[in-house]
C-alpha positions as CSV (number, residue, x, y, z in Angstrom):
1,X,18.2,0.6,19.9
2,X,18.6,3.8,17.3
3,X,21.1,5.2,15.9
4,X,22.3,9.2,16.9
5,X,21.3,12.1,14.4
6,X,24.8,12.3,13.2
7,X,24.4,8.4,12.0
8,X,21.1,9.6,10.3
9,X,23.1,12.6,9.0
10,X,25.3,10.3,7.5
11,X,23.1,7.6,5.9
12,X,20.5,10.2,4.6
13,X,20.2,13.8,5.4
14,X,23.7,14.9,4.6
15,X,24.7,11.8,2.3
16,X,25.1,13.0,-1.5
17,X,25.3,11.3,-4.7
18,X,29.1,12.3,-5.6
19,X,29.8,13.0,-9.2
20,X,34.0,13.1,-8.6
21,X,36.4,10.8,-6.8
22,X,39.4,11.5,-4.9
23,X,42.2,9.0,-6.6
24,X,42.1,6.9,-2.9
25,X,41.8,3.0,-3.5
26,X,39.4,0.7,-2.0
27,X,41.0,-2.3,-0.9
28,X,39.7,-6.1,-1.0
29,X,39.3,-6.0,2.6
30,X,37.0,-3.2,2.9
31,X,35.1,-4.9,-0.1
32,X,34.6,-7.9,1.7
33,X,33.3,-6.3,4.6
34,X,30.7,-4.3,3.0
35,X,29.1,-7.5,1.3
36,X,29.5,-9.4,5.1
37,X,27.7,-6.1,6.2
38,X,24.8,-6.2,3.0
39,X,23.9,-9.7,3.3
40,X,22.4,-8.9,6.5
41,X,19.5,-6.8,4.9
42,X,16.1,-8.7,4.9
43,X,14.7,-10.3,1.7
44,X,11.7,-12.6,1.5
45,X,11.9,-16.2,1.9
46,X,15.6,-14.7,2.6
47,X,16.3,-15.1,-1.7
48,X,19.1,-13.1,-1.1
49,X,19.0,-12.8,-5.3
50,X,21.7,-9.8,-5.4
51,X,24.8,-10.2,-7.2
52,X,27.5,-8.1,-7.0
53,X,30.3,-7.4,-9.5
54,X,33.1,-4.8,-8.5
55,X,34.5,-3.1,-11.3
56,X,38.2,-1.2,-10.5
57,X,40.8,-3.0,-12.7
58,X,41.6,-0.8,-15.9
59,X,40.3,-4.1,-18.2
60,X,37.1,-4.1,-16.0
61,X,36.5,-0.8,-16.5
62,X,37.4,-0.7,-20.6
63,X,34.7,-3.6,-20.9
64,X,32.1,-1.8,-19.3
65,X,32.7,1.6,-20.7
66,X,30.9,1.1,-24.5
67,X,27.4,0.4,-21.9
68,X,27.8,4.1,-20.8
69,X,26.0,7.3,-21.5
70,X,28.0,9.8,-21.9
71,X,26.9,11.9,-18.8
72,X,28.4,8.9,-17.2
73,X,31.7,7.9,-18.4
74,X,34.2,10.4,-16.5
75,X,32.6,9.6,-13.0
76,X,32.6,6.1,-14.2
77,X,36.3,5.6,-15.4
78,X,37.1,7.6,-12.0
79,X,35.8,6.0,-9.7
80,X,37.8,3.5,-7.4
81,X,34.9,1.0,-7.8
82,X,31.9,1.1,-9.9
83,X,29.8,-1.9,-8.7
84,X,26.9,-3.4,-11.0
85,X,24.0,-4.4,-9.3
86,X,22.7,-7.4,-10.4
87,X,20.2,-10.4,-9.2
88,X,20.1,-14.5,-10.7
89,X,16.9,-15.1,-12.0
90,X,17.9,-18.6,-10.8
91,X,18.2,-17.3,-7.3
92,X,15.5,-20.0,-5.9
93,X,18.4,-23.0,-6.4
94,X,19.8,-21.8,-3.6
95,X,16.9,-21.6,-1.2
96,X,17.9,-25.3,0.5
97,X,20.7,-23.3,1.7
98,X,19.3,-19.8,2.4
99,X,15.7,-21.0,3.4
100,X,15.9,-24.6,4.8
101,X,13.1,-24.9,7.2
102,X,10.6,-25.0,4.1
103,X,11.9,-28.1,1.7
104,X,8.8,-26.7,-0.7
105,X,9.9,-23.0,-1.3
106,X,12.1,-23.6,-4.1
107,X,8.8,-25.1,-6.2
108,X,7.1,-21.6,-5.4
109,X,9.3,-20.4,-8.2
110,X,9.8,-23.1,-10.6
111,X,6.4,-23.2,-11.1
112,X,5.7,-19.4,-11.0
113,X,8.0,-17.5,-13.8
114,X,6.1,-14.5,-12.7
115,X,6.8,-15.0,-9.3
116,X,10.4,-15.5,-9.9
117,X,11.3,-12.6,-11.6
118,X,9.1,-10.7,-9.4
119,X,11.2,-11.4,-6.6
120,X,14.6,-11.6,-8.0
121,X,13.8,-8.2,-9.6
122,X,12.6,-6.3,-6.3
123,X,14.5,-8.2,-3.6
124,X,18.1,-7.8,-6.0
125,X,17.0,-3.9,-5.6
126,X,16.3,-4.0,-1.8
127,X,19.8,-5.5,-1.4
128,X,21.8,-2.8,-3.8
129,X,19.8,-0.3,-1.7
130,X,21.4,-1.9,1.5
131,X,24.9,-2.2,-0.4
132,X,24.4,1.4,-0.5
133,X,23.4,2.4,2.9
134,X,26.0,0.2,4.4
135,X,29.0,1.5,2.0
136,X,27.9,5.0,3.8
137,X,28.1,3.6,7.1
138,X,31.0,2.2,6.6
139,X,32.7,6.0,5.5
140,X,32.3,5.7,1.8
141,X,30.5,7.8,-1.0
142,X,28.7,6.2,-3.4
143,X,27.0,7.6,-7.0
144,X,23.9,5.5,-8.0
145,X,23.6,5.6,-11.6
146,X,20.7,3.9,-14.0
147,X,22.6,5.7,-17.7
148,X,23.6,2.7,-19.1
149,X,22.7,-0.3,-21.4
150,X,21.9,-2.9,-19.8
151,X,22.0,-6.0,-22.4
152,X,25.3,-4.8,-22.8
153,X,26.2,-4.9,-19.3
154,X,24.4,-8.1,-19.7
155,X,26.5,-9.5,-22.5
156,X,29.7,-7.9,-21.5
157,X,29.4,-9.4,-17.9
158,X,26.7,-12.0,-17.5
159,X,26.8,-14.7,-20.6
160,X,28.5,-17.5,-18.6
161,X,25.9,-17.3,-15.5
162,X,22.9,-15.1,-16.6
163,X,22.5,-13.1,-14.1
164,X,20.7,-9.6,-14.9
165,X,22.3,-5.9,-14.4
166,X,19.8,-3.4,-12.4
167,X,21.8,-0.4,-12.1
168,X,25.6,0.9,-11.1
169,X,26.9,2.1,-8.0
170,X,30.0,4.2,-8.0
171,X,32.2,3.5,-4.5
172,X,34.7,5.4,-3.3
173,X,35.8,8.8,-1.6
174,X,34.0,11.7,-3.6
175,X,35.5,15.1,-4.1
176,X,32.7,17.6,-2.9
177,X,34.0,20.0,-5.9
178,X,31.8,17.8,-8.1
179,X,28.9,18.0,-6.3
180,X,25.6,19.7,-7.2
181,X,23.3,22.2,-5.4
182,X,21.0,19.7,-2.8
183,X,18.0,19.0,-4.9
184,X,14.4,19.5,-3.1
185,X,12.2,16.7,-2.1
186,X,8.9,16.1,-1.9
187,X,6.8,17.5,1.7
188,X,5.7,14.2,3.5
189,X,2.2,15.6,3.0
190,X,2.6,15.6,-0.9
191,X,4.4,11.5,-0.9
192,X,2.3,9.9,1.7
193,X,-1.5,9.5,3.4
194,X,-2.9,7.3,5.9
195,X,-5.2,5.0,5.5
């Protein structure tokens, strides 16, 4: 099974990172379904380490703003949803659930700190990468952004549970005035090689 060129049109070759949002809400319904869609993505020993926080009240949005650059605060304050991408650290507690045919994998991290935030780290990032791909599918824009403090995030966010801020996500439906020129990218000859 694939998917049509239009579908790749959508996810990739036509999908831009929007800048300004039309003033269109997203509701708690369509929220919900683009996590029930994420979760699906593959992560090893299925860690599933992403956490999700959905920023769109005006108090949400006030306690995240002094984390900001300044390149991002408009687009930011905008946006219907700004979504910070997280992961637990802690995510291997909840390997008896999420990987129960091995009763041993939650000691591969408990006795590996390394290996823990190895995997929380890169697997959390696999999944904000599928929260993006699906929120396209699904008919939304999204604006992936990394200009911001994170221990503030952290702070602001995160000091009950510890989880860990990787980067934001603007959600909505984007304007195309505020979008730039299509940026190149690099020739497959000059990003990959056989071996």
């Amino acid at each position: 099974m694939t998917i049509d060129a239009a579908g790749l049109d959508l996810l990739f070759r036509e999908a831009r990172t929007h800048n300004k949002w039309k003033p269109d809400p997203i509701s708690d319904d369509t929220l919900r379904e683009l996590y029930e869609v994420t979760k699906w993505g593959p992560t090893s020993a299925n860690s599933s380490p992403a956490r999700f926080v959905f920023v769109r009240t005006k108090e949400g949005k006030e306690k995240l703003a002094p984390a900001l650059s300044s390149g991002n605060m408009e687009k930011t304050m905008t946006a219907p949803v700004t979504v910070i991408v997280a992961y637990d650290p802690k995510f291997y507690e909840h390997l008896p659930k999420l990987f129960p045919h091995n009763p041993d994998a939650t000691s591969w991290f408990t006795s590996n700190d390394s290996l823990a935030a190895t995997t929380a780290f890169r697997n959390g990032t696999l999944q904000g990468a599928y929260l993006m791909i699906a929120a396209r599918a699904m008919g939304l824009d999204v604006g992936a952004m990394s200009g911001f403090d994170n221990a503030k995030v952290d702070a602001a966010f995160f000091a009950h549970n510890g989880w860990r801020s990787n980067w934001l996500v603007n959600i909505g439906y984007g304007d195309p005035a505020g979008l730039f020129n299509r940026s190149p990218r690099l020739s497959f000859d000059e990003a990959t090689q056989f071996a």
